[in-house]
VEXLUM-81361 format. One line per field, with one value per residue: residue number from 1; residue in three letters; z, y, x of N, C-alpha, C in turn. Coordinates in pm, whole numbers, padded with zeros to 5 digits. Each point is the difference from the previous one (the first is absolute). Layout:
<atoms>
num <- c(NUM,...)
residu <- c(ALA,...)
n.w <- c(Z,...)
n.v <- c(Y,...)
n.u <- c(X,...)
ca.w <- c(Z,...)
ca.v <- c(Y,...)
ca.u <- c(X,...)
c.w <- c(Z,...)
c.v <- c(Y,...)
c.u <- c(X,...)
</atoms>
This chain:
<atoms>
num <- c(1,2,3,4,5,6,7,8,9,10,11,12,13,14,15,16,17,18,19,20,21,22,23,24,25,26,27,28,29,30,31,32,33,34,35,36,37,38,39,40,41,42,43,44,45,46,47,48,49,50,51,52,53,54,55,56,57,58,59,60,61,62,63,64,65,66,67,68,69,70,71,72,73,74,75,76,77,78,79,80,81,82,83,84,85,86,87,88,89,90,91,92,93,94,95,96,97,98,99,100,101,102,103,104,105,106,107,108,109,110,111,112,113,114,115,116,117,118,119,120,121,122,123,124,125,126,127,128,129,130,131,132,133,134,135,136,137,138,139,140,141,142,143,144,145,146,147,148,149,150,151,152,153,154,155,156,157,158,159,160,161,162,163,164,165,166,167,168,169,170,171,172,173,174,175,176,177,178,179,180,181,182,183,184,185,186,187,188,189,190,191,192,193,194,195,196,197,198,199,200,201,202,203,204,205,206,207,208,209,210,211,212,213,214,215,216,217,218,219,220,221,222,223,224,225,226,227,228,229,230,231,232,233,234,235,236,237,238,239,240,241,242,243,244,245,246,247,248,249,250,251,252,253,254,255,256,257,258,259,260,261,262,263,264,265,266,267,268,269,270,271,272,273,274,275,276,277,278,279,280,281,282,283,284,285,286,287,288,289,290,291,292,293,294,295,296,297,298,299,300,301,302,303,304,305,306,307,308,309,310,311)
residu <- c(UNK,UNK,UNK,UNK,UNK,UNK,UNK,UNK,UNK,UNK,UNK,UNK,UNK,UNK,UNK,UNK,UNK,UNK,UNK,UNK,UNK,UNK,UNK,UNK,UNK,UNK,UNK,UNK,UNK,UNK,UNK,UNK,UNK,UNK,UNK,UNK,UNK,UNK,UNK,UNK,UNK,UNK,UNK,UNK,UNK,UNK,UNK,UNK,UNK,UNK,UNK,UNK,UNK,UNK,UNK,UNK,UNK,UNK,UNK,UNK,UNK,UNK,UNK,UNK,UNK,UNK,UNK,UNK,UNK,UNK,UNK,UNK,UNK,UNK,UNK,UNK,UNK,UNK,UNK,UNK,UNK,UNK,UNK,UNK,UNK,UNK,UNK,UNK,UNK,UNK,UNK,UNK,UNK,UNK,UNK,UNK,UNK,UNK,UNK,UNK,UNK,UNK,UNK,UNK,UNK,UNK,UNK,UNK,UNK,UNK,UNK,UNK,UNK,UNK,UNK,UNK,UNK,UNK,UNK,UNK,UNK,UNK,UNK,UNK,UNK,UNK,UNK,UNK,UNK,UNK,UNK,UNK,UNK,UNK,UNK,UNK,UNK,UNK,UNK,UNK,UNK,UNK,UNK,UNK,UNK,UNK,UNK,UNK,UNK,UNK,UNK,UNK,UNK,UNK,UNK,UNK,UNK,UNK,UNK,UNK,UNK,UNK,UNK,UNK,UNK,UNK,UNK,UNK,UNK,UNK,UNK,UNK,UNK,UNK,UNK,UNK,UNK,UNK,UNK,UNK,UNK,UNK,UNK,UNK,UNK,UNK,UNK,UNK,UNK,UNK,UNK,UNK,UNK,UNK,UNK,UNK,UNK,UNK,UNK,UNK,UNK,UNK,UNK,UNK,UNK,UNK,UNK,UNK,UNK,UNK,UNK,UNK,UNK,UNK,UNK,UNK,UNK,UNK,UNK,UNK,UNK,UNK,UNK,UNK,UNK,UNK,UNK,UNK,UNK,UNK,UNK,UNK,UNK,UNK,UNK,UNK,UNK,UNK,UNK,UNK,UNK,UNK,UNK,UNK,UNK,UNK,UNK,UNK,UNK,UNK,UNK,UNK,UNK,UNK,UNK,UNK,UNK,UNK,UNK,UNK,UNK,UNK,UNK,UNK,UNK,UNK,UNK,UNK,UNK,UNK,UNK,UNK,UNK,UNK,UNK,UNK,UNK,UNK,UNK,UNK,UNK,UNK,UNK,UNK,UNK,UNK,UNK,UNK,UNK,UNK,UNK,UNK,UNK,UNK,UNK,UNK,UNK,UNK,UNK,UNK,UNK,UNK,UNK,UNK,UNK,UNK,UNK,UNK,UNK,UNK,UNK)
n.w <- c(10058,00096,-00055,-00004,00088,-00105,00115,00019,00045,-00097,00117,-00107,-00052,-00016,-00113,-00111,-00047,00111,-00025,-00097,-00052,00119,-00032,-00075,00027,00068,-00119,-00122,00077,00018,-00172,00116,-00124,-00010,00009,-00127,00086,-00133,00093,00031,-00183,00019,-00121,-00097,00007,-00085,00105,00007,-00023,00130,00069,-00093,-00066,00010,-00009,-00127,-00023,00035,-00054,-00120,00083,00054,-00123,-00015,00069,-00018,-00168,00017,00056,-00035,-00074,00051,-00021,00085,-00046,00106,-00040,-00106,-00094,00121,-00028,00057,00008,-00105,00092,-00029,-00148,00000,-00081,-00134,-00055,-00089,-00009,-00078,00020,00072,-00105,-00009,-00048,-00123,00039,-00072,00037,00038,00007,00074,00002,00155,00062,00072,-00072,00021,-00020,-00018,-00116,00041,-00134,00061,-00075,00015,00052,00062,-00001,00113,00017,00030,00106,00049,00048,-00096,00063,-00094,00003,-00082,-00117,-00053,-00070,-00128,-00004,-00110,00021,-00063,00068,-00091,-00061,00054,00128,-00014,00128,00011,00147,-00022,-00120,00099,00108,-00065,-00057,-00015,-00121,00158,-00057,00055,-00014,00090,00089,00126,-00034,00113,00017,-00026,-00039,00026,-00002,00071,00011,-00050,-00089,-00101,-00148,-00117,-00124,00034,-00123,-00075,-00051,00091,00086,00094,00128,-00023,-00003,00102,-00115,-00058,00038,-00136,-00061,-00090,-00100,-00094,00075,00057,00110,00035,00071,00071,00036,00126,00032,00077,00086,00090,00113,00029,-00016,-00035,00082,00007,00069,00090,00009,00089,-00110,00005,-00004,-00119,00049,-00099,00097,-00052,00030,-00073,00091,-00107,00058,00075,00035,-00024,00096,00069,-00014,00070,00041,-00012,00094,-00043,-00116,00106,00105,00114,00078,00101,00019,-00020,00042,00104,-00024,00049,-00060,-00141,00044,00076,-00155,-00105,00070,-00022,-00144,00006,00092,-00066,-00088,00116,00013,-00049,-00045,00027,00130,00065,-00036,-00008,00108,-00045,-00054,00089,00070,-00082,00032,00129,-00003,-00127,00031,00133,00041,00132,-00128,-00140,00099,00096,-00087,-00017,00068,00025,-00103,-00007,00107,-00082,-00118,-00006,-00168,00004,-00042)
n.v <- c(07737,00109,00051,00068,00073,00082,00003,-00128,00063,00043,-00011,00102,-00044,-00037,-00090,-00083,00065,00096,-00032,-00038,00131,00105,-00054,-00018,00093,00050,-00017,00097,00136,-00017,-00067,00159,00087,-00021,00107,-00002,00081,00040,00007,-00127,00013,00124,-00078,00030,00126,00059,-00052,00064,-00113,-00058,00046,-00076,00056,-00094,00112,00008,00090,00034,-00094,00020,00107,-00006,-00018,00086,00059,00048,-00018,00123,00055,-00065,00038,00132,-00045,-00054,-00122,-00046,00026,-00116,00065,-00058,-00119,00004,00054,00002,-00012,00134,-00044,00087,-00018,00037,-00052,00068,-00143,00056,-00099,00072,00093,-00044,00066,00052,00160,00076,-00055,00051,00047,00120,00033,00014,00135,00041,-00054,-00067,00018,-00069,00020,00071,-00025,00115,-00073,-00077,-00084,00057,-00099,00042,-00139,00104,00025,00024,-00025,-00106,00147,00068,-00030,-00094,00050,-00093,00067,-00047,00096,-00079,00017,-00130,-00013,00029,-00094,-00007,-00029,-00142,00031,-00116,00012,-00132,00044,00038,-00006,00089,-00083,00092,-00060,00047,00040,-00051,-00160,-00069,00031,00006,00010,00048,-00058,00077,-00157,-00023,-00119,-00103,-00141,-00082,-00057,00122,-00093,00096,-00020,00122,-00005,00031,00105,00031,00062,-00108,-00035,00039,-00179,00011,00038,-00100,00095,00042,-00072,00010,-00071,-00044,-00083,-00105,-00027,-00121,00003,-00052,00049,00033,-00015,00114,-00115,00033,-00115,00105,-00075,-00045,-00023,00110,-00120,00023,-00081,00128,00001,-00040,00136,00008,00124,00090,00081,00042,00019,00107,-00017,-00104,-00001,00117,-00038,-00193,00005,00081,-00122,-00089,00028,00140,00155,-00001,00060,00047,-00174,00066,-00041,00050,00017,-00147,-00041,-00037,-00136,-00051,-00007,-00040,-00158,-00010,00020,-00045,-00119,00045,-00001,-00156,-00058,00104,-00056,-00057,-00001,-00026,00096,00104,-00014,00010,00138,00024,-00049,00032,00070,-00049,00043,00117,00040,-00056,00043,00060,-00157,00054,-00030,-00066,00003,-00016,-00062,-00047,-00001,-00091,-00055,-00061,-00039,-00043,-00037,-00012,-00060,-00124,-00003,00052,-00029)
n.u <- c(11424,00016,-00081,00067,-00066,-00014,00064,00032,00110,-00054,00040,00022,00106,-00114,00081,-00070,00158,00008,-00160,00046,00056,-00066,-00077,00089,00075,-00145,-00064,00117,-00012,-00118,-00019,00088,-00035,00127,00071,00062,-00055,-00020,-00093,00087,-00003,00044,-00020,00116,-00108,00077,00062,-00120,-00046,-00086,-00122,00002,00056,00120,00066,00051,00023,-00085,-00143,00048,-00004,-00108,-00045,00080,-00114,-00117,-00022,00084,-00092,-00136,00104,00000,-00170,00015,-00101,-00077,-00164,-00028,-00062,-00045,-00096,-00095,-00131,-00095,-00091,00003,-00027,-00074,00109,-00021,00119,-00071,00028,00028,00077,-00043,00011,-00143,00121,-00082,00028,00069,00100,00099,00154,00021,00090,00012,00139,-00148,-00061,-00061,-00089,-00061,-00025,-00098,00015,-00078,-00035,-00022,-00140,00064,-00083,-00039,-00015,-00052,00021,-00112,00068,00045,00112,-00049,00121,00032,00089,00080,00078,-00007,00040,00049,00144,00029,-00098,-00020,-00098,-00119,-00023,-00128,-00077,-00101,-00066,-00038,00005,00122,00093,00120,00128,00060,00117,00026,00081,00125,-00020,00017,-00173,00022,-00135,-00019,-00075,-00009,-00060,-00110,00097,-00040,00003,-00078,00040,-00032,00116,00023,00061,00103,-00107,00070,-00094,00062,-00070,00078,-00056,00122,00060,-00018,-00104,00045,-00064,00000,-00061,00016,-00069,00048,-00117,00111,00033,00027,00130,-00047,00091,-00100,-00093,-00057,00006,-00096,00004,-00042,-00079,00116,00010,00080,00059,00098,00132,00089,00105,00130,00005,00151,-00049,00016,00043,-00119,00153,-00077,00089,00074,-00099,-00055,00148,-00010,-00104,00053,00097,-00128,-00054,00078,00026,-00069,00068,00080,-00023,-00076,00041,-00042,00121,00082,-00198,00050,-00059,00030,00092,00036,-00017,00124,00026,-00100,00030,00147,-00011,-00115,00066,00041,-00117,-00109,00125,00080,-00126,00090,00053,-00159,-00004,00116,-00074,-00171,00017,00068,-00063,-00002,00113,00004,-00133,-00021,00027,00081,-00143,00052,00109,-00124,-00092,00084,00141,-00112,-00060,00117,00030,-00096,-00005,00128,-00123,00049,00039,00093,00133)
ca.w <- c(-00013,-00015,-00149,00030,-00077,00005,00111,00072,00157,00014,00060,-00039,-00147,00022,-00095,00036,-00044,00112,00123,-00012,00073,00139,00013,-00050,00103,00129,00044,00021,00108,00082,00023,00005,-00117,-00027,-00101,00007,00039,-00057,00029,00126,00000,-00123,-00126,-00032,-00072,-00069,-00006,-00047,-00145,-00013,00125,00063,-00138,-00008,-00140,-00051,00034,00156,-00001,-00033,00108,00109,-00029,00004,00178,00075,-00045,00069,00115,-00029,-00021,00124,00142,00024,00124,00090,00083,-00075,00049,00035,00070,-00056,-00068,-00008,00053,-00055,-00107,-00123,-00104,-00107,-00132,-00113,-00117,-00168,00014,00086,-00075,-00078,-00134,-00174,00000,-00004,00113,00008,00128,00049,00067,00013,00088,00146,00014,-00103,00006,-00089,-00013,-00106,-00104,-00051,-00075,00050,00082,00167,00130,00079,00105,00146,00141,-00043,00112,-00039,-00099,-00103,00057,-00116,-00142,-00023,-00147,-00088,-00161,-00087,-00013,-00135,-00038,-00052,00022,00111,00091,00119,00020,00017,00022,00028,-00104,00085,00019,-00092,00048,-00074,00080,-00050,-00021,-00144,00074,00129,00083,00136,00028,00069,-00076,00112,00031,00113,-00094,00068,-00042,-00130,-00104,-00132,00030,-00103,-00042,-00049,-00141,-00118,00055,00167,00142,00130,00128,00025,00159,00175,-00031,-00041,-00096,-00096,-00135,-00107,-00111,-00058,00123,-00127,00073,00183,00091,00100,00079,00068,00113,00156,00008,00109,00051,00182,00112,00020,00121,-00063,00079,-00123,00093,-00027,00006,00073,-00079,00038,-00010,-00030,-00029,-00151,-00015,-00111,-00034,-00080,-00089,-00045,-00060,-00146,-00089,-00056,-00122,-00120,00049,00013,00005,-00142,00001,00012,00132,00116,00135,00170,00025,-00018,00170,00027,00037,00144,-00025,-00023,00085,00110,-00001,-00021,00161,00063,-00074,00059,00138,-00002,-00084,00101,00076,-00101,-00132,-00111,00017,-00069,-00167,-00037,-00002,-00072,-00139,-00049,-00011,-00131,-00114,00010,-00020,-00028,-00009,00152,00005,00132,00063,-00086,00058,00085,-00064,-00097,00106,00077,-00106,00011,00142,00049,-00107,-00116,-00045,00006,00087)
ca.v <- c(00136,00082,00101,00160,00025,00092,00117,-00111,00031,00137,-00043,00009,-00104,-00143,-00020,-00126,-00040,00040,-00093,-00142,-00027,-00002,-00118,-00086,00009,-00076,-00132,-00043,-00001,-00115,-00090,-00021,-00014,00140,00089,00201,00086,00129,00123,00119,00044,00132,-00007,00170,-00025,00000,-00151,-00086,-00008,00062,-00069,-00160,-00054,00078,-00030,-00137,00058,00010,-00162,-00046,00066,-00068,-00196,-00020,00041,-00163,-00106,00003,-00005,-00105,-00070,00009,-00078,-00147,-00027,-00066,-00061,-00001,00002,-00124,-00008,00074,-00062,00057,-00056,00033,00105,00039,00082,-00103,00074,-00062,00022,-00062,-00139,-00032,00029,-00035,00070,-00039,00115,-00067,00050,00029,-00022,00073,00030,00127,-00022,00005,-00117,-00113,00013,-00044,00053,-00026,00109,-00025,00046,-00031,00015,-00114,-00010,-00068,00020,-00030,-00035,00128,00052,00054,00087,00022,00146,00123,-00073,00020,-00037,00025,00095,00038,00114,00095,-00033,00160,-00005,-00006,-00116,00066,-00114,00040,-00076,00003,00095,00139,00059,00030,00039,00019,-00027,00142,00014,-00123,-00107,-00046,00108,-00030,00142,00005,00015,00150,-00039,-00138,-00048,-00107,-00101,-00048,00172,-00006,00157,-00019,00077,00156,00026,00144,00165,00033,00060,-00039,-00031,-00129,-00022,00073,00174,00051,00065,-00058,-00079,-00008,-00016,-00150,-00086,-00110,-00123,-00021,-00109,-00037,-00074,-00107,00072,00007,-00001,00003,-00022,00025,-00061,-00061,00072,-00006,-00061,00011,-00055,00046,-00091,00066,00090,00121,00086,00054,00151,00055,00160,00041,00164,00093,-00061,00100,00067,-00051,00028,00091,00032,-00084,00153,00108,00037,00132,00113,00113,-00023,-00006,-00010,-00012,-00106,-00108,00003,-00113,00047,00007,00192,00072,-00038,00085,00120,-00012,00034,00149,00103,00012,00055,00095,00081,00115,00136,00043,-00100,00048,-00115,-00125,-00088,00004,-00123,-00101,00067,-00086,-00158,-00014,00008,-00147,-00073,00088,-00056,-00019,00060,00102,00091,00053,00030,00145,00092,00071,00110,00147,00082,00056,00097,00184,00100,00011,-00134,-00059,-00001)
ca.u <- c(00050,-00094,00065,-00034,-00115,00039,-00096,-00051,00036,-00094,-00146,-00124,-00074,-00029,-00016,00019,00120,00097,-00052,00004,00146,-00013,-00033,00098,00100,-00019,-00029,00118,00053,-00084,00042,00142,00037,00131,-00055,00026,-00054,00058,-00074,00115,00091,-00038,-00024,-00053,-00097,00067,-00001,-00141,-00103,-00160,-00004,00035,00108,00119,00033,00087,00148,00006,00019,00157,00103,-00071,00052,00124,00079,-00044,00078,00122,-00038,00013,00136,00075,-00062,00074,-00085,00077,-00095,-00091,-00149,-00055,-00154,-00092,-00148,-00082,-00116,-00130,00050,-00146,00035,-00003,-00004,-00062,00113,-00063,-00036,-00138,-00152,-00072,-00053,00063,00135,00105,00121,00092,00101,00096,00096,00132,00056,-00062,-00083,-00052,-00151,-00125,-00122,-00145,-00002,-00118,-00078,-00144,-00057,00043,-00083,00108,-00110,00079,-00113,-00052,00123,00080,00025,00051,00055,00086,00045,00172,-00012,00122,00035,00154,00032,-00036,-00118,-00050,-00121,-00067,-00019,-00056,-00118,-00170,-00008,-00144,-00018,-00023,00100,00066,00096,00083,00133,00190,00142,00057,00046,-00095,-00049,-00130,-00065,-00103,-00155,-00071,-00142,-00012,-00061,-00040,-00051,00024,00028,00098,00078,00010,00093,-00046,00068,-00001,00082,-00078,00094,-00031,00120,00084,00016,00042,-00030,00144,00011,-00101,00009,-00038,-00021,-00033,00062,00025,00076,-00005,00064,-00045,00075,-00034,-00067,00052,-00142,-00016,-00113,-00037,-00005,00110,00128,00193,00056,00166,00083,00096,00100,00102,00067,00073,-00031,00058,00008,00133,-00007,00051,00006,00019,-00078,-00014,00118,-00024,-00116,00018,00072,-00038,-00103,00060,-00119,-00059,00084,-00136,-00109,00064,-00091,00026,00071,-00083,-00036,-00075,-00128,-00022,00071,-00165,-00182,00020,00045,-00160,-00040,00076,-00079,-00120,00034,00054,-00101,00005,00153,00038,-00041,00074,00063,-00057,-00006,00096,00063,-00051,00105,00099,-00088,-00104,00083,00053,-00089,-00071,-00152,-00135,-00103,00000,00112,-00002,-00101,00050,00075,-00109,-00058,00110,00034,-00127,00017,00109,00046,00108,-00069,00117,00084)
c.w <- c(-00028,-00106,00076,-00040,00064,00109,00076,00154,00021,00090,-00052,-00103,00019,-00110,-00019,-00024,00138,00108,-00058,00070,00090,00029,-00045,00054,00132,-00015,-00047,00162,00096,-00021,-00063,-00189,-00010,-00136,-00004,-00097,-00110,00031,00140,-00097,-00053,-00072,-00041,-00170,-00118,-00053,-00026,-00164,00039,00196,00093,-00064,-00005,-00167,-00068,00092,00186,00035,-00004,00068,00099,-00008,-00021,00164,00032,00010,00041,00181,00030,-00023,00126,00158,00022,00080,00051,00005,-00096,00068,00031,00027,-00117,-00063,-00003,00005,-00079,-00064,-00031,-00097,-00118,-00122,-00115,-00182,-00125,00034,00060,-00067,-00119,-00153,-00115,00008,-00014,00160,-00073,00078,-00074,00069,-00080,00063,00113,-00020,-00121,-00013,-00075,00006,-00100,-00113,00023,-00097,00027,00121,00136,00118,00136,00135,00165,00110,00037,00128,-00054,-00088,-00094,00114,-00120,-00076,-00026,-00175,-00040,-00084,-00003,-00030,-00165,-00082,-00013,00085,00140,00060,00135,-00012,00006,00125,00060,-00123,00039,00030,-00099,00076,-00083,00072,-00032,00028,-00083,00099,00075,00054,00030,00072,00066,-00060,00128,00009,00035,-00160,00047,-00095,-00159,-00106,-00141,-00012,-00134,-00033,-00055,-00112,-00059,00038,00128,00060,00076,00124,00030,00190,00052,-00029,-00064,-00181,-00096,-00131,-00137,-00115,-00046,00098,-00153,00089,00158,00017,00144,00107,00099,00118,00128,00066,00181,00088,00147,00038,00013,00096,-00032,00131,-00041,00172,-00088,-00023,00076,-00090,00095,00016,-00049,-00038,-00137,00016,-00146,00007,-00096,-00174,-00085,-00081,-00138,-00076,-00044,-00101,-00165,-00030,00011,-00009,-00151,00019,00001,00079,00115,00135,00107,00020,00058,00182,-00012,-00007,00179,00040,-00049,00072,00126,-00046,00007,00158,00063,-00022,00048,00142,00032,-00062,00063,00055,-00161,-00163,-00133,-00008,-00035,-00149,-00045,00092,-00077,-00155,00009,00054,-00123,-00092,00000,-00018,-00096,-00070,00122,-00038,00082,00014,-00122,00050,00075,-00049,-00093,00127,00064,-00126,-00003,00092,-00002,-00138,-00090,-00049,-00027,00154,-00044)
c.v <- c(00094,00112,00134,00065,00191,00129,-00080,00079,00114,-00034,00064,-00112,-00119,-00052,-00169,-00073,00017,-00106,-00139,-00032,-00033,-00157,-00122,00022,-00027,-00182,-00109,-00060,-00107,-00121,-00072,-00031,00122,00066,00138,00073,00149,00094,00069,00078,00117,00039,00186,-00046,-00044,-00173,-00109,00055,00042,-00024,-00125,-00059,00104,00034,-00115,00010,-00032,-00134,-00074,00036,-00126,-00167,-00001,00038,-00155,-00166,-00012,-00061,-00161,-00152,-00006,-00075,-00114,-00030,-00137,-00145,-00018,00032,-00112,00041,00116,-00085,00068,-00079,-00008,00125,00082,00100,-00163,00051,-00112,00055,-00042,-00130,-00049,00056,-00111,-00005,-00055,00022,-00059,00055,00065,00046,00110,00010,00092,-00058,-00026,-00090,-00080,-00030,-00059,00065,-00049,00069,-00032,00057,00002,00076,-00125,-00020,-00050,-00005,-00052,-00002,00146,00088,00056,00165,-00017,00119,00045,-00098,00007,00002,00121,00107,-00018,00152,00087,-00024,00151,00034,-00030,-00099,00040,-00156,00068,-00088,-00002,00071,00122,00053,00004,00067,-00007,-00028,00087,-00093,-00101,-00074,-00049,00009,-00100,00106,-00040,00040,00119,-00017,-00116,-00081,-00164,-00105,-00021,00177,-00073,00132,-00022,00126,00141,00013,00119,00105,00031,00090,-00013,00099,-00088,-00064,00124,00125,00058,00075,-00073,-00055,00067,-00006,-00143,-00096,-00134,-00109,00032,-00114,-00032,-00098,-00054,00096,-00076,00005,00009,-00034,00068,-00125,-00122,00085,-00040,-00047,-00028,-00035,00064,-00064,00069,00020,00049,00103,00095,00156,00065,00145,00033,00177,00090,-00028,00156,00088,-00036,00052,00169,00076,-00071,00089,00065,00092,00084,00104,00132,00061,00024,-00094,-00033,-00137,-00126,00004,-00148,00029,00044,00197,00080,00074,00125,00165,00057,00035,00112,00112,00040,00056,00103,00148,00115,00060,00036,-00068,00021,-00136,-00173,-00001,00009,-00163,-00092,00044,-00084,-00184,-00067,-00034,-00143,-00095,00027,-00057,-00012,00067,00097,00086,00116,00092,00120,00065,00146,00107,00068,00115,00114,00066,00095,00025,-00018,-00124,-00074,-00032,00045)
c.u <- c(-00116,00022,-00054,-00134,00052,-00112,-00071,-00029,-00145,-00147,-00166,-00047,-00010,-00064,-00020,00119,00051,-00123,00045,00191,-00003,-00052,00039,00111,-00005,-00024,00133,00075,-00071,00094,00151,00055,00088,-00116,00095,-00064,00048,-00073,00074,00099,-00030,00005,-00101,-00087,00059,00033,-00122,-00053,-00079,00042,00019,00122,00119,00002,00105,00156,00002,00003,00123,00110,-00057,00064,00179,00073,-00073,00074,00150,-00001,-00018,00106,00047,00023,00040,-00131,00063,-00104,-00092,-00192,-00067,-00109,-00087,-00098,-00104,-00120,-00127,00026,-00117,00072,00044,00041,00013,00144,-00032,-00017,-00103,-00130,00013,-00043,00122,00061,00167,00083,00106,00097,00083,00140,00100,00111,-00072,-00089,-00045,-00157,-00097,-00103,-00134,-00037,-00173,-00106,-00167,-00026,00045,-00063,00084,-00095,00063,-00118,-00071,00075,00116,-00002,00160,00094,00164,-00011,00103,-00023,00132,00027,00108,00008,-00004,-00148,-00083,-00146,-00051,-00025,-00130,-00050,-00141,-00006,-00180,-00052,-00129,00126,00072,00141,00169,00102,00117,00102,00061,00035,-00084,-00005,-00103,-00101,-00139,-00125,-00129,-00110,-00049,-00075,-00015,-00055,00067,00062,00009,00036,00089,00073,-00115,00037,-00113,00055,-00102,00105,-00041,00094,00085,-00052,00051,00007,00184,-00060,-00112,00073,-00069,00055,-00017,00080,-00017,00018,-00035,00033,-00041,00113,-00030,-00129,-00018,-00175,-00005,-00105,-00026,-00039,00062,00117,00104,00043,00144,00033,00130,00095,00125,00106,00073,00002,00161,-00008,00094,-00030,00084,00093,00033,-00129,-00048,00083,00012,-00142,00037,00129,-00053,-00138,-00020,-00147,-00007,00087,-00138,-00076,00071,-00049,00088,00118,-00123,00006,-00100,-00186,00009,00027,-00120,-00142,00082,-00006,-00147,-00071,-00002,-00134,-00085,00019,00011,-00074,-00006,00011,00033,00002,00093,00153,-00016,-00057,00139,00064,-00063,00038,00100,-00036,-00075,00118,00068,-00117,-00100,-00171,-00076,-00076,-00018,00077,-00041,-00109,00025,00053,-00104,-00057,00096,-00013,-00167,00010,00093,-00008,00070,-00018,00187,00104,00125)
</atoms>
């Protein structure tokens, strides 16, 4: 399942959250893996936490249409076959390091997890091919104080939110490593630039890392799947009684991206016969989209050109 990334459709932004979609969805599709897809759906700003993240309310609308949906399917044809040839991805679980450190095990209703309370210093020696590409680890939700790692005792990295989180590492880090718990008072960067950390870091759970070799080739023999179309139509209707927009706010009845990107088009097309028309179509292109670049871009220079800094 693909998670919505909010203005995805805006052909000016090319960000590394909307190139890794594009490329996991195609290589979904190569080798014949169903997938749906929430970026066909139009999810209003209102409905996100941040850009990549629904908010709580919208989520929980999402897992009660889905999960309904789901019940519903009758398949016919269990998944047969499938193999993977040649793997170069490896992940590494408390049980597999080396160290004093004590373990410990988590669970919820969604999963069950082991983890590494570490205290020390963790060497973990791998092949000088191998990268370091994320870290999975832990914050309990009612844990006050701070969480990070050191790794190589150079990089410095803080951990957001509550629960367990898998986070991409934004640097090439290869071969053997250590990597040890972040303690005292500091302010770091959390993983994947989610904001910053500070104050008295005390603990680090280490749930399991994700290591990568290029020159090992991903070779995969498709298995045979059912392929199954899930259409959700009334998925927007629940997210928005569980979601409701801000008493207060307005915007442009809900338009597809595809609507949008056409209305945006019009604008530009049109500049040069009549520019008073095309900013009033990109004025409301802005209003269904109001993080494009391209549509903030032009809306800015129509407005410069006849003079007027509103609409």
């Amino acid at each position: 399942m693909f998670f919505p990334i909010y203005s995805i459709e805006d052909s000016s932004e090319t960000t590394f959250e909307s190139d890794f979609y594009f490329f996991v969805r195609n290589l979904s599709s190569t080798y014949k893996i169903p997938f749906l897809d929430l970026n066909q759906y139009p999810f209003l700003k209102h409905h996100y936490k941040d850009r990549i993240h629904l908010n709580t309310n919208a989520s929980y609308a999402l897992g009660i249409v889905l999960g309904n949906y789901l019940q519903s399917i009758k398949s016919t044809r269990d998944c047969l076959g499938g193999d993977c040839v040649s793997f170069p991805f490896e992940v590494l679980m408390p049980s597999d390091f080396n160290t004093k450190d004590s373990r410990g095990s988590y669970k919820n209703s969604l999963l069950n997890i082991e983890y590494l309370d570490l205290r020390n210093k963790l060497f973990v020696e791998r092949n000088d091919n191998d990268r370091l590409l994320s870290v999975g680890y832990l914050k309990p939700k009612d844990y006050r104080e701070e969480s990070g790692i050191v790794i190589n005792n150079t990089y410095k990295y803080g951990f957001s939110g509550s629960g367990y989180f898998h986070e991409a590492i934004d640097i090439n880090i290869s071969g053997s490593l250590e990597i040890e718990p972040l303690q005292g008072e500091d302010c770091v960067t959390n993983l994947m630039k989610r904001g910053r950390s500070s104050g008295n870091f005390s603990f680090c759970y280490i749930a399991d890392l994700l290591f990568y070799n290029p020159s090992i080739e991903l070779i995969c023999k498709s298995a045979y799947r059912e392929c199954v179309s899930i259409e959700l139509p009334y998925l927007l209707d629940v997210v928005e009684r569980l979601s409701p927009r801000p008493s207060g706010t307005y915007s442009i009845p809900n338009l597809r991206p595809k609507s949008i990107n056409r209305l945006r088009d019009i604008a530009i097309e049109i500049e040069s016969e009549d520019l008073v028309i095309a900013k009033d179509f990109m004025f409301l292109s802005s209003l269904a989209r109001p993080q494009g670049k391209l549509i903030k871009r032009k809306l800015n220079l129509y407005r410069s050109k006849l003079g007027t800094e509103s609409d």
